[in-house]
ROSE-4610 file (N, C-alpha, C; in Angstrom, 1 decimal, always signed):
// ROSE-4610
residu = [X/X/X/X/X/X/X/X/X/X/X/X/X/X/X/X/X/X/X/X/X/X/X/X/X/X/X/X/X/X/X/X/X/X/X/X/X/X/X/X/X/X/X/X/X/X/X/X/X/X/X/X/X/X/X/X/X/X/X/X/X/X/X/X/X/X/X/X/X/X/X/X/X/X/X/X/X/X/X/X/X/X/X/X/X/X/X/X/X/X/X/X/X/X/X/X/X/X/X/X/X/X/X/X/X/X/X/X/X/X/X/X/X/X/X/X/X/X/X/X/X/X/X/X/X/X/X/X/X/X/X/X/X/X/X/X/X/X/X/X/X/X/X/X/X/X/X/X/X/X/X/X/X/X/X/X/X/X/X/X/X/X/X/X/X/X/X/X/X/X/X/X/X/X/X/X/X/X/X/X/X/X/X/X/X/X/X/X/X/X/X/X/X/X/X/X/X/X/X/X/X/X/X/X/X/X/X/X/X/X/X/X/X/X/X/X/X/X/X/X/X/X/X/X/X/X/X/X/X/X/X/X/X/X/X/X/X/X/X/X/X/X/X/X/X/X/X/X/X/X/X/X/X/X/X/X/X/X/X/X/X/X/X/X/X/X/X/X/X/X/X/X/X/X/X/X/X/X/X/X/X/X/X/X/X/X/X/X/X/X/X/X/X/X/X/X/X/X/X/X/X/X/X/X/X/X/X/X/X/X/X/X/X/X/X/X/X/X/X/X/X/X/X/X/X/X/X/X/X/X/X/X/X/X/X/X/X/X/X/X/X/X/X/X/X/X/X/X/X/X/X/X/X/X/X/X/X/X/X/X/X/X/X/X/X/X/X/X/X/X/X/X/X/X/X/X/X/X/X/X/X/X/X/X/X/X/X/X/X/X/X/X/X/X/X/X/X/X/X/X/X/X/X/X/X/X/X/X/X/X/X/X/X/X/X/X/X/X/X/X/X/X/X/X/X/X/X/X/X/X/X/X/X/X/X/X/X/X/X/X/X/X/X/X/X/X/X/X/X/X/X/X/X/X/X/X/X/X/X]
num = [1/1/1/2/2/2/3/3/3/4/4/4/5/5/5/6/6/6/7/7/7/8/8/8/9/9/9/10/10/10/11/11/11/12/12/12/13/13/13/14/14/14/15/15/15/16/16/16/17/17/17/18/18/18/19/19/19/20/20/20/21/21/21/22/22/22/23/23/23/24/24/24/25/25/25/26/26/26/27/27/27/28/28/28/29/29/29/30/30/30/31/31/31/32/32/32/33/33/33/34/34/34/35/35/35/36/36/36/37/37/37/38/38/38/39/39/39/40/40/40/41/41/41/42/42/42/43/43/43/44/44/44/45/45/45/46/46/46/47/47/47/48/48/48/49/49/49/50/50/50/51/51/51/52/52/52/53/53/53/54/54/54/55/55/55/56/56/56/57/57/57/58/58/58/59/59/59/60/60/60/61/61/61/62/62/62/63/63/63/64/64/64/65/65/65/66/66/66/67/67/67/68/68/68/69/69/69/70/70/70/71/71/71/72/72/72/73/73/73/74/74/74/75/75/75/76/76/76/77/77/77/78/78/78/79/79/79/80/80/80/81/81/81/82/82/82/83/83/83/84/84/84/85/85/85/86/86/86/87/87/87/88/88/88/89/89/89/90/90/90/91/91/91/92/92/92/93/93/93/94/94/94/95/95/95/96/96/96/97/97/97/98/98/98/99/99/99/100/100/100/101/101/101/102/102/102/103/103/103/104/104/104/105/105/105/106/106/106/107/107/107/108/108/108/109/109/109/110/110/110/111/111/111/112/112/112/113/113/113/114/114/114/115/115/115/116/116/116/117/117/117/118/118/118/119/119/119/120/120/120/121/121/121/122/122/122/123/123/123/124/124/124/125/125/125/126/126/126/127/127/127/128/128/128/129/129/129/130/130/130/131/131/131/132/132/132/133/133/133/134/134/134/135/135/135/136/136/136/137/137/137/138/138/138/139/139/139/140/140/140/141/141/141/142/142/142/143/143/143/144/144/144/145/145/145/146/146/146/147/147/147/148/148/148/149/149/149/150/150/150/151/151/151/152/152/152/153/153/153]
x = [+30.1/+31.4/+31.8/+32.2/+32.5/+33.6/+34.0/+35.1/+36.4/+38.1/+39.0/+38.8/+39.2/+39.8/+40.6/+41.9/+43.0/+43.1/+43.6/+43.9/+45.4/+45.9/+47.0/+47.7/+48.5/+48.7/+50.4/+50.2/+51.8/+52.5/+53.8/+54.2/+55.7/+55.9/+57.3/+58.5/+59.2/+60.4/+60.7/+62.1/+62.2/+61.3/+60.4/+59.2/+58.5/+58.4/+57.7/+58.5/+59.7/+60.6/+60.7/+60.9/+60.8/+62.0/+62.7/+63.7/+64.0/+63.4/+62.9/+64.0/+64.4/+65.1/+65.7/+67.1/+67.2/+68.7/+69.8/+71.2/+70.9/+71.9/+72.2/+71.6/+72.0/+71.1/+70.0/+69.0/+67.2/+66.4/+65.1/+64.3/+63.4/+62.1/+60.8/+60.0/+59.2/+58.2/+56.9/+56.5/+55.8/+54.5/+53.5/+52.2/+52.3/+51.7/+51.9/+52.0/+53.1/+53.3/+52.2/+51.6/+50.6/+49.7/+49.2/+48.3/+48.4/+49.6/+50.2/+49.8/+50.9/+50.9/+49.5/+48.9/+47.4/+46.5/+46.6/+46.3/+46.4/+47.1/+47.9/+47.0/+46.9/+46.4/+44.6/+43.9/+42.5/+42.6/+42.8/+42.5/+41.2/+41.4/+39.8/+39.9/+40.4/+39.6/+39.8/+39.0/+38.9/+39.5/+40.0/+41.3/+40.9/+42.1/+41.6/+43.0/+43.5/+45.1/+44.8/+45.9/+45.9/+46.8/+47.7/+49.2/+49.2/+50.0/+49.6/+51.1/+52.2/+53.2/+53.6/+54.7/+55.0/+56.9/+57.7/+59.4/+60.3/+61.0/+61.9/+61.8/+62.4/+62.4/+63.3/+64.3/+65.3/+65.0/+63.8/+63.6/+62.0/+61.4/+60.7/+61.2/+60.1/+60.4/+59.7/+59.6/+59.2/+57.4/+57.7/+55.8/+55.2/+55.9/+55.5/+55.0/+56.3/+55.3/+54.0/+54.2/+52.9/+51.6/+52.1/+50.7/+50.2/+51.7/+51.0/+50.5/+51.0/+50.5/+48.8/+48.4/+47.5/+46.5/+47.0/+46.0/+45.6/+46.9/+46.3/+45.3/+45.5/+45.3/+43.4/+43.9/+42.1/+41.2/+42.0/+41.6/+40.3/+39.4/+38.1/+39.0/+39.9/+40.4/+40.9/+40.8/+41.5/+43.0/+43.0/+44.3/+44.6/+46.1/+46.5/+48.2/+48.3/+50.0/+50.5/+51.8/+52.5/+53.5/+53.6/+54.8/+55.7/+56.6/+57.5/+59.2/+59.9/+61.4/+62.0/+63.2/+63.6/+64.9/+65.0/+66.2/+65.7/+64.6/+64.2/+62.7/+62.4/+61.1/+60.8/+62.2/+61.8/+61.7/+61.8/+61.8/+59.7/+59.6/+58.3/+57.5/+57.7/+57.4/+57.3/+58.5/+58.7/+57.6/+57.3/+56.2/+55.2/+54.4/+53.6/+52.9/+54.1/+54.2/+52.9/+52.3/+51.8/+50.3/+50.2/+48.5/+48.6/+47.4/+47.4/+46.0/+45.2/+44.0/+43.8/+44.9/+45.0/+46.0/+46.2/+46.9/+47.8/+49.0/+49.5/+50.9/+50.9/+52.6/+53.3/+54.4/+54.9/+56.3/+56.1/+56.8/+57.6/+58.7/+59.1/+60.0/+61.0/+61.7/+63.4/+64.1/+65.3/+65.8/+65.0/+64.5/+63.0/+63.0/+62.0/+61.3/+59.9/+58.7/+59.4/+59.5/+59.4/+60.8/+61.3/+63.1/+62.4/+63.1/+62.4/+63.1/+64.0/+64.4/+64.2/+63.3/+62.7/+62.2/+62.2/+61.5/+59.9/+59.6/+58.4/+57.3/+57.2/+55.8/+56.2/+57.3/+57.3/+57.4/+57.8/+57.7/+56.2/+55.4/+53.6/+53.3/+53.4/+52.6/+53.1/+54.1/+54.5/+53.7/+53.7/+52.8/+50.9/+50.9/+49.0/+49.2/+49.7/+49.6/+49.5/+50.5/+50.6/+49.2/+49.2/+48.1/+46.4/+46.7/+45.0/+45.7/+47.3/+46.7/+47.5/+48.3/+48.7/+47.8/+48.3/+46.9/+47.5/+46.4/+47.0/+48.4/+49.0/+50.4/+50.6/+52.5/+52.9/+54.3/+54.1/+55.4/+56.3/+57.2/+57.5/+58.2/+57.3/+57.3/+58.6/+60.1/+60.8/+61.5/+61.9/+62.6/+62.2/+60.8/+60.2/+59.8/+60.2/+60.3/+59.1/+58.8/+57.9/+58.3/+58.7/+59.6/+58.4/+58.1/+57.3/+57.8/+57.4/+57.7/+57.3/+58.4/+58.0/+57.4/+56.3/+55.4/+56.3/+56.3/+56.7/+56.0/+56.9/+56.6/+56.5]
y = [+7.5/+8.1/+8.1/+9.3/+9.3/+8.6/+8.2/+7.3/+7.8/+7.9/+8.9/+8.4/+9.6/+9.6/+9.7/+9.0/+9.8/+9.7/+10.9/+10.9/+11.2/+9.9/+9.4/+9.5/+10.4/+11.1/+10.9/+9.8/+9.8/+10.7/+11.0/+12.0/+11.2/+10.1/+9.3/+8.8/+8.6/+8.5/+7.0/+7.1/+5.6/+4.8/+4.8/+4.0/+3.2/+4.4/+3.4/+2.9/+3.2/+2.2/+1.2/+0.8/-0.5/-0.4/-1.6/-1.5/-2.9/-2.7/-3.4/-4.4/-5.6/-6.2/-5.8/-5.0/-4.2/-4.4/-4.0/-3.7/-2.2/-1.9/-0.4/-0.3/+0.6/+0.8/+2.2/+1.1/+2.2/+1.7/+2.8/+2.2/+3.3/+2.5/+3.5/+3.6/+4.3/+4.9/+4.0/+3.3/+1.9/+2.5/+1.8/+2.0/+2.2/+3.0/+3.6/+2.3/+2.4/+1.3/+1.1/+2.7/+2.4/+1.7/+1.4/+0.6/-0.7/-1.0/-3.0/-2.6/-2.0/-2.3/-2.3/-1.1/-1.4/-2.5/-3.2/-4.2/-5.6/-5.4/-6.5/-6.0/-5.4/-5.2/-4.9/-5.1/-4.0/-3.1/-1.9/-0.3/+0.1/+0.3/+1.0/+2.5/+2.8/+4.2/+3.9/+4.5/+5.2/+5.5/+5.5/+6.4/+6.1/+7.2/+7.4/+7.3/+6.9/+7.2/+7.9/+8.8/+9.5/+9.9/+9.4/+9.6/+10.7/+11.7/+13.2/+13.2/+12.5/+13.0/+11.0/+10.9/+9.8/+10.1/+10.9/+11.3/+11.0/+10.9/+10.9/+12.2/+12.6/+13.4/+14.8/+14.2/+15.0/+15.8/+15.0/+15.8/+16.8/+16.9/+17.3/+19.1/+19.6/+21.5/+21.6/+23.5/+24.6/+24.0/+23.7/+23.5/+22.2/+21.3/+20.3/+20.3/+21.2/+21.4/+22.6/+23.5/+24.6/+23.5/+22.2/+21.5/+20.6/+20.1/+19.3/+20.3/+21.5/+22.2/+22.7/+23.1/+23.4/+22.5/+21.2/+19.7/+20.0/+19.8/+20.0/+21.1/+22.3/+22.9/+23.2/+22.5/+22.5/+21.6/+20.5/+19.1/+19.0/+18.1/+18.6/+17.5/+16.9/+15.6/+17.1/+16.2/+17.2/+16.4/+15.1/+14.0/+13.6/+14.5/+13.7/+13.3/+12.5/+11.3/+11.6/+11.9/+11.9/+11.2/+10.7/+9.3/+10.2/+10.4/+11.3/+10.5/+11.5/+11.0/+11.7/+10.9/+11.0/+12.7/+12.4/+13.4/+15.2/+15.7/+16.4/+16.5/+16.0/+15.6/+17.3/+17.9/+19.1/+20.0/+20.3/+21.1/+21.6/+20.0/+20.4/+20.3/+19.9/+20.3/+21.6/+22.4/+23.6/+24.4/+23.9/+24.6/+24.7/+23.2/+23.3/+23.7/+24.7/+24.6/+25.7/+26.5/+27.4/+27.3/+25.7/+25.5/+25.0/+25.4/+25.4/+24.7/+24.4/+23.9/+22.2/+21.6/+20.0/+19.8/+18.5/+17.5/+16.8/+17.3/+16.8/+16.3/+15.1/+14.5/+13.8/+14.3/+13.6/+12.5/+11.3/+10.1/+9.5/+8.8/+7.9/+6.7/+6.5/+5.2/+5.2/+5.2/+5.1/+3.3/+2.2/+1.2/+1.2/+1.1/+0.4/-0.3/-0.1/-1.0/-2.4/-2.7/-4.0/-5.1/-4.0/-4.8/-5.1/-6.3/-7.5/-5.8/-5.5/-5.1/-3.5/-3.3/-1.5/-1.2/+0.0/+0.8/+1.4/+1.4/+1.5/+1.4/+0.2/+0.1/+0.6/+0.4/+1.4/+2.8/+3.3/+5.0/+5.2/+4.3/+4.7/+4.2/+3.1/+3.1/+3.9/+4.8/+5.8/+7.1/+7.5/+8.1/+8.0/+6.9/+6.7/+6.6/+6.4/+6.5/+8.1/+8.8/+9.9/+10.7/+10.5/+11.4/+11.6/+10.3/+10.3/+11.2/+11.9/+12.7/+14.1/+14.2/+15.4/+16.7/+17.3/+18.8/+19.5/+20.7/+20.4/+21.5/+21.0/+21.4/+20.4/+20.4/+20.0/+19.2/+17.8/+17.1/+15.9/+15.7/+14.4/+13.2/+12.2/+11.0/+9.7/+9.9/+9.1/+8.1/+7.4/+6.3/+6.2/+6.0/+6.2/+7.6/+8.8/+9.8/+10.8/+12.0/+13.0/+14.3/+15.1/+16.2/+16.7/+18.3/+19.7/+20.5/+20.7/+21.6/+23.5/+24.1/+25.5/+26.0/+26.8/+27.4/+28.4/+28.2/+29.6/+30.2/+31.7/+33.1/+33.4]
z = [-52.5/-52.7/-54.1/-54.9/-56.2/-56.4/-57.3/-57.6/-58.1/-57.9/-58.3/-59.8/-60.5/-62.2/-62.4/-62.9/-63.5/-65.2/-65.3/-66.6/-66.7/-67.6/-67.8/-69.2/-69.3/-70.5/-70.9/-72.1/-73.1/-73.4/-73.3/-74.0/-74.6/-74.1/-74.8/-73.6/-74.2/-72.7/-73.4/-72.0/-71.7/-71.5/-70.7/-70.1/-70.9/-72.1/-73.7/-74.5/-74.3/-75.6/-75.9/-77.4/-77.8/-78.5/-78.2/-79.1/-80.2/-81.5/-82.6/-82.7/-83.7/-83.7/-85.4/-85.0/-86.4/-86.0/-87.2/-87.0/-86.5/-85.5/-84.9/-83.3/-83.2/-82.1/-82.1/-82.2/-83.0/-81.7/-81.7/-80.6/-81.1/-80.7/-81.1/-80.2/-80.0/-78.6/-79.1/-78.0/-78.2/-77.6/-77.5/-77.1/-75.3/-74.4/-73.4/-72.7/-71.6/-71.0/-70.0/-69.4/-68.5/-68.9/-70.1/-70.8/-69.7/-70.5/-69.9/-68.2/-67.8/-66.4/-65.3/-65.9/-65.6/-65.4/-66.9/-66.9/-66.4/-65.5/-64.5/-63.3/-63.0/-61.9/-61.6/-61.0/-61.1/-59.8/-60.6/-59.9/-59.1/-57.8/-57.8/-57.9/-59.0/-59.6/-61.3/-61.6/-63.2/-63.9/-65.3/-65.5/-67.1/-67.8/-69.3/-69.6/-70.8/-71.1/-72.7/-72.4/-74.0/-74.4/-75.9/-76.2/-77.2/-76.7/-76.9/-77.6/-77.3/-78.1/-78.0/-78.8/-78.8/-79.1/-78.0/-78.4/-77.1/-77.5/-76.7/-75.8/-74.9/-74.3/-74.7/-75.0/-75.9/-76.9/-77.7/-78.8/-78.5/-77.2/-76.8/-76.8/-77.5/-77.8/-76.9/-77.4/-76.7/-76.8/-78.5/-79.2/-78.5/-78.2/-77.6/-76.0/-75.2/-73.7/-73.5/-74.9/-74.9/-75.4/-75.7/-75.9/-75.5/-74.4/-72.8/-72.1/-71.8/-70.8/-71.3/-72.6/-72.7/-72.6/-73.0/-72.8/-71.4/-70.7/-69.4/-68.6/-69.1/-68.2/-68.9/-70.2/-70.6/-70.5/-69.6/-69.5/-68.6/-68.2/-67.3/-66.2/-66.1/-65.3/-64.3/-62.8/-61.8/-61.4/-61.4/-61.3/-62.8/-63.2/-64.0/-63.6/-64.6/-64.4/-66.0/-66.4/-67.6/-67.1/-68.4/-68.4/-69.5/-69.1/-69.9/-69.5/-70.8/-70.3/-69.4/-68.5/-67.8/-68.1/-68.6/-68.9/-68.8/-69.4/-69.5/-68.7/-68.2/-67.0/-66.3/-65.8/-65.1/-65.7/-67.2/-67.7/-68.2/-68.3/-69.3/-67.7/-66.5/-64.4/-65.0/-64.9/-65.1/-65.6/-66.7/-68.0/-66.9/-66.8/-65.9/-65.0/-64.0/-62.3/-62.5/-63.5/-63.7/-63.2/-63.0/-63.3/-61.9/-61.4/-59.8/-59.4/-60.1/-59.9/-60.1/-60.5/-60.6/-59.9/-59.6/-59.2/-60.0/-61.0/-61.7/-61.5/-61.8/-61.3/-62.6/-62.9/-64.4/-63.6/-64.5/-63.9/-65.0/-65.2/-66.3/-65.6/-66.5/-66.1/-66.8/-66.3/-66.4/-67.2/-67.4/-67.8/-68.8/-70.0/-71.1/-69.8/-69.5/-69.1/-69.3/-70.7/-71.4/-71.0/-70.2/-69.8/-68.2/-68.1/-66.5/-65.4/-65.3/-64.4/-64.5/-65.5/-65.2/-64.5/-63.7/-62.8/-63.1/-64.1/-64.7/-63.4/-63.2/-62.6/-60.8/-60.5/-58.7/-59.4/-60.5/-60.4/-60.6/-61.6/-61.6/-60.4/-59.7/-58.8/-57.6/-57.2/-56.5/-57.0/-58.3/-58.4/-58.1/-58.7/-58.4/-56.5/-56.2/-54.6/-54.1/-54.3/-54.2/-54.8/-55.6/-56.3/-55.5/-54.6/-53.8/-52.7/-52.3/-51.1/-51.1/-52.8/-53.0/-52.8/-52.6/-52.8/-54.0/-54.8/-56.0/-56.4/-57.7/-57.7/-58.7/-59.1/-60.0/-59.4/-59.4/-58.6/-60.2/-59.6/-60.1/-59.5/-59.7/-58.7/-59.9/-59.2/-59.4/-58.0/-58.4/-57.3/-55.6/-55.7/-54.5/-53.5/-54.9/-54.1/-55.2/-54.2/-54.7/-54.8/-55.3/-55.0/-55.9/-55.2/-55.6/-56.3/-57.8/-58.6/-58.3/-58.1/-57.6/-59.0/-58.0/-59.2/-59.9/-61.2/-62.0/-62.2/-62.3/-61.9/-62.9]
């Protein structure tokens, strides 16, 4: 029995933020939290992480989702996961809904990974759950839930 792959792909958010010890309030996009959380655990499947954008969500363009979507859709992975921000999450779904031949679910966190009480690791592991029995399409897996991005037209 072949073994799942996911490929697990940064693009910024809450989920990665770090917030430095500086006067103001500044915060920088830290190294992919799926990294850590992973790490805690052993997965039985495979997986590759790759930080393709490192922004906030807000500041996430047009140029930015024409270059997740094309990662994606030229990626050889059939399961991938993006950790993205919460705010604009349906927008760069949206871009997406196009690609019909993977399994793609974008996730983030309304909490920094790195804060005790963030959602981080139940929104990824809601997604890696989902991901072994989605069929394929474009979802996003927040607060225990999976909601289906309608394909655009």
């Amino acid at each position: 029995m072949k073994k799942m792959k996911i490929l697990f792909i940064q693009t910024g958010g809450t989920i990665d933020k770090s917030y430095p010890k500086r006067k103001g309030y500044a915060f920088e996009i830290d190294e992919p939290a799926v990294k850590k959380i992973l790490e805690k655990i052993v997965p039985r499947f495979e997986y590759e992480i790759v930080s393709l954008l490192k922004k906030d969500s807000t500041d996430i363009d047009a140029r930015d989702r024409e270059k997740i979507y094309q990662y994606c859709k030229n990626s050889l992975h059939d399961k991938i996961i993006i950790t993205h921000g919460t705010d604009t999450i349906k927008n760069t779904a949206a871009k997406l809904s196009s690609i019909t031949d993977k399994t793609i679910i974008l996730t983030g966190a309304f909490q920094p990974h790195k804060f005790s009480e963030s959602d981080a690791e139940f929104n990824l592991g809601t997604a890696i759950g989902a991901i072994n029995v989605l069929k394929e399409g474009v979802y996003v897996a927040l607060n225990g839930m999976i909601y289906a991005v309608v394909k655009k037209k």
